[in-house]
C-alpha positions as CSV (number, residue, x, y, z in Angstrom):
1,X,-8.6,-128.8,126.7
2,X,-5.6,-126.9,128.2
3,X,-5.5,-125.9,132.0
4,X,-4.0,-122.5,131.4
5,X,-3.0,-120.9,134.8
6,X,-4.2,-123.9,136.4
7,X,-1.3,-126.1,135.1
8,X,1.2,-125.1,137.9
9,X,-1.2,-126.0,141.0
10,X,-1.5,-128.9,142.3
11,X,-4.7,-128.0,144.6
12,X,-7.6,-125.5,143.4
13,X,-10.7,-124.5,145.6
14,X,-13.5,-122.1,145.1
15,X,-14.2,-121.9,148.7
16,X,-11.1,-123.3,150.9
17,X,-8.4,-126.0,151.1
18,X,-8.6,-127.6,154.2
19,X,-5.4,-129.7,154.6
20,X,-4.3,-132.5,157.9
21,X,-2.1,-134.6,158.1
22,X,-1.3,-134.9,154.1
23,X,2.2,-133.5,152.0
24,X,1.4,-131.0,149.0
25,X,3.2,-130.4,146.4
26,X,3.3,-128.0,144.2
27,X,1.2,-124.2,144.6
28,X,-2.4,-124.1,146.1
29,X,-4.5,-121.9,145.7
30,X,-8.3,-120.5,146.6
31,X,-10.5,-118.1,144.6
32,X,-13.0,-116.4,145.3
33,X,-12.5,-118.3,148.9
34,X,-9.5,-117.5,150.8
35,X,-9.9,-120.3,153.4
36,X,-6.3,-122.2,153.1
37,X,-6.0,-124.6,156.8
38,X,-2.8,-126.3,157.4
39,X,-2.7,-129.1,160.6
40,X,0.2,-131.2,159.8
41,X,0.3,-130.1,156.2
42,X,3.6,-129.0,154.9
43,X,3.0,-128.0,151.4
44,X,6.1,-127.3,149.5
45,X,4.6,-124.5,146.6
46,X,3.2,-121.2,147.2
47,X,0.0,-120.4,148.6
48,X,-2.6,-118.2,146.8
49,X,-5.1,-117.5,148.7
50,X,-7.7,-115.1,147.3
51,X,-4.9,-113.4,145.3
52,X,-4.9,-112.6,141.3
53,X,-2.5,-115.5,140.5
54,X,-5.4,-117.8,142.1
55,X,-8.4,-116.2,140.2
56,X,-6.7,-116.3,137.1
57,X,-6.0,-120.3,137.9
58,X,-9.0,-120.5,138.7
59,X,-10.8,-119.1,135.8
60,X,-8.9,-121.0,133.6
61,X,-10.1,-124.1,135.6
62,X,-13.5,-123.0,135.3
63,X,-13.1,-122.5,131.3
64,X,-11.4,-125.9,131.2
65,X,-14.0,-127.5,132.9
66,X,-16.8,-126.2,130.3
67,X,-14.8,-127.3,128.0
68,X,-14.3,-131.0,129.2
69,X,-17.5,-131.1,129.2
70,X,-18.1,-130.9,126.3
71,X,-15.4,-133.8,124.8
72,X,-17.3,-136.4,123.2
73,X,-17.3,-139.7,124.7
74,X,-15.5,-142.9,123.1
75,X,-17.4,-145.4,125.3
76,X,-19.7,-145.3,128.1
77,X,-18.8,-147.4,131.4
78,X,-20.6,-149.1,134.2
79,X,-19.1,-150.7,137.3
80,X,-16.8,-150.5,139.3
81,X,-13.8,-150.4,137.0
82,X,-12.1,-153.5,138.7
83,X,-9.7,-155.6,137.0
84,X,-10.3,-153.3,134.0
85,X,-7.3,-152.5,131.8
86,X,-8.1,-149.2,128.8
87,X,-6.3,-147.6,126.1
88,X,-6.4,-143.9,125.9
89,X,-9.7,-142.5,125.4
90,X,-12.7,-140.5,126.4
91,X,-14.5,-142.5,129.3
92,X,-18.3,-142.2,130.4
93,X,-20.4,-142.4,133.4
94,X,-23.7,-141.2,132.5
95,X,-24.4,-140.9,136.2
96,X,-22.3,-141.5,139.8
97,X,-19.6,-143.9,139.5
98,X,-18.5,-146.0,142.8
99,X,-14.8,-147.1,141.7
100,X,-13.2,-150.3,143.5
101,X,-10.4,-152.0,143.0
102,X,-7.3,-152.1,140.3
103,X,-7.8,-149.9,137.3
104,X,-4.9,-150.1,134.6
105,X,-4.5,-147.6,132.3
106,X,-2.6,-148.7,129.4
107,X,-0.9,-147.0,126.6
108,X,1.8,-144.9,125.1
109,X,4.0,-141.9,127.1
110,X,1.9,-139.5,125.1
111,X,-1.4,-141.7,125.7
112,X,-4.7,-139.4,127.2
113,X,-7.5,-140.8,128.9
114,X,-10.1,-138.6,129.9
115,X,-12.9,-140.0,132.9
116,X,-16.4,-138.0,132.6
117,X,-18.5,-139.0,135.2
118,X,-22.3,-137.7,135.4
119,X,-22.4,-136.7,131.6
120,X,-26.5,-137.0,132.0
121,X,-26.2,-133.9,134.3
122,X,-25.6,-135.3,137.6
123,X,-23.2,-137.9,139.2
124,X,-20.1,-138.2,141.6
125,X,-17.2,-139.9,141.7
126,X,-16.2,-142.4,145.1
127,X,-13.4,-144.4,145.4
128,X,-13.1,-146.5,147.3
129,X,-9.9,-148.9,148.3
130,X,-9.5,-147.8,144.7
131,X,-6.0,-147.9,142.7
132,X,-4.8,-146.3,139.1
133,X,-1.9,-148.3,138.0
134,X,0.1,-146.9,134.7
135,X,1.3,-149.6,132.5
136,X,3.4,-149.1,128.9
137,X,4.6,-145.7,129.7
138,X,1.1,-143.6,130.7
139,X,2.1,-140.8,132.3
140,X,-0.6,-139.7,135.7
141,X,-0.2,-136.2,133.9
142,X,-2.4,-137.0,130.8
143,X,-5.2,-138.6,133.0
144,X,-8.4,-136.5,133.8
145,X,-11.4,-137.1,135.8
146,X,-14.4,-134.8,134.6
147,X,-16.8,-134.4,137.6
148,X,-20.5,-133.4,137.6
149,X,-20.5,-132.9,141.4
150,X,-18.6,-134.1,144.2
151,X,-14.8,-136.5,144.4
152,X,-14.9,-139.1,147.2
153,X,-11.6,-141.0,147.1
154,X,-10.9,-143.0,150.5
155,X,-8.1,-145.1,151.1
156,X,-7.3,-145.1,147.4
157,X,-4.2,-144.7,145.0
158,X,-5.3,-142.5,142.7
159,X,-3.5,-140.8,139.8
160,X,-4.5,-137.8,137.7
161,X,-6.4,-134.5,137.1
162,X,-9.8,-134.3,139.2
163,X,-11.7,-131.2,137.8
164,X,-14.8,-131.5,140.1
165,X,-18.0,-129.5,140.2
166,X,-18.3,-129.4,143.7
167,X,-16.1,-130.6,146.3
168,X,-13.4,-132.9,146.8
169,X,-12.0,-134.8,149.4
170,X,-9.3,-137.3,149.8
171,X,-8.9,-139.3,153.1
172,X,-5.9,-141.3,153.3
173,X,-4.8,-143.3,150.2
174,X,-2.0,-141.8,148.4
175,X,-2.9,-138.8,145.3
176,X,-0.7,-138.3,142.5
177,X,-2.0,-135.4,140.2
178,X,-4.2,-132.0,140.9
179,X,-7.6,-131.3,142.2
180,X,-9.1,-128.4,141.0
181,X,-12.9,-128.5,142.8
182,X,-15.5,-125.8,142.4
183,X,-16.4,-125.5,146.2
184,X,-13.8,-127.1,149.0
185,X,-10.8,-129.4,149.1
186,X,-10.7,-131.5,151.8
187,X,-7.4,-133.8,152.2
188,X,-6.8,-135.6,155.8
C-alpha cells in the first residue's frame, strides 16, 4: 500500500513527538496533536505541528495502515528473529514479538518485506539490542513493520517503516526509516 502524504516525513504522531538527545531527518509532523518537544534535537525538515500538511500525512497514514492490514501473510514467525536471514515477503506475528539479535534481510534493490506483528488483534513490537542488516541490495525504504499496538526499540539498529497503532519509542540504538504512530513518538 502507498504512504501518500506520509512518504515525505520521517516522524508522524497523533498526539506528540517528544524528541532528546536524537538527529531527525526529514519533516515531522503531529495531527490532531500539536505537541512537537525538542531537548537536544536538531531535526533538519519542517515541522507540522497541527497544520493541514500534517493531517493530510496523517490521514494517508491512517488509510495506509488499514490497508497493511489487510496484506495477506506469506509465513507466520515465532522467536526472536536472531540469526534469521528472509527473502522479501509478508511476515507474521500473530501476537507480540520480542526481537533480539541480527536480523538479515536479503534480496533484490527492488525486494519488499513487509513485518505484521499482532495479526490476531493484539501484539507489540520490542526490540531489544536488536539489528536489521540489508544484504544483496535491500533497500531500508521497502521494509515495513505493521503494528497492532505499541514499538519498543532499545538500544537497537533498526531499519524501516514502523506504522504503529499506538505509540512508539526509540531509546538509543540507531533508526533508519519513518515512524508513523497513532498516539506519541518518543525518541531519547
Amino acid at each position: 500500500p502507498g504512504l501518500g502524504a506520509a512518504a515525505s516525513f520521517a516522524v508522524l504522531a497523533g498526539t506528540a513527538v517528544t524528541c532528546t538527545d536524537s538527529t531527525v531527518t526529514g519533516d515531522v509532523g503531529v495531527y490532531p496533536g500539536t505537541a512537537v518537544t525538542q531537548t537536544n534535537c536538531p531535526i533538519t525538515g519542517t515541522i507540522h505541528a497541527g497544520d493541514p500538511a500534517a493531517a493530510a500525512a496523517v490521514n494517508d497514514f491512517l488509510s495506509a495502515y488499514d490497508a497493511f492490514a489487510l496484506v495477506p501473510c506469506d509465513a507466520v514467525l515465532t522467536g526472536t528473529l536472531a540469526a534469521v536471514t528472509l527473502a522479501p515477503g509478508v511476515y507474521c506475528f500473530d501476537a507480540a514479538a520480542t526481537l533480539t539479535g541480527v536480523l538479515t534481510l536479503n534480496g533484490p534493490a527492488n525486494g519488499i518485506w513487509t513485518f505484521k506483528i499482532g495479526t490476531s488483534g493484539t501484539g507489540a513490537l520490542t526490540g531489544t539490542g536488536f539489528s536489521v542488516v540489508m544484504a544483496g541490495g535491500g533497500q531500508p525504504s521497502n521494509v515495513y513493520w505493521w503494528v497492532a499496538e505499541a514499538a519498543t526499540l532499545t538500544d537497537s539498529n533498526f531499519v524501516g517503516t514502523i506504522l504503529a497503532g499506538a505509540a512508539i519509542t526509540i531509546t538509543r540504538g540507531t533508526f533508519t526509516g519513518d515512524a508513523f504512530a497513532k498516539a506519541a513518538v518518543t525518541m531519547t
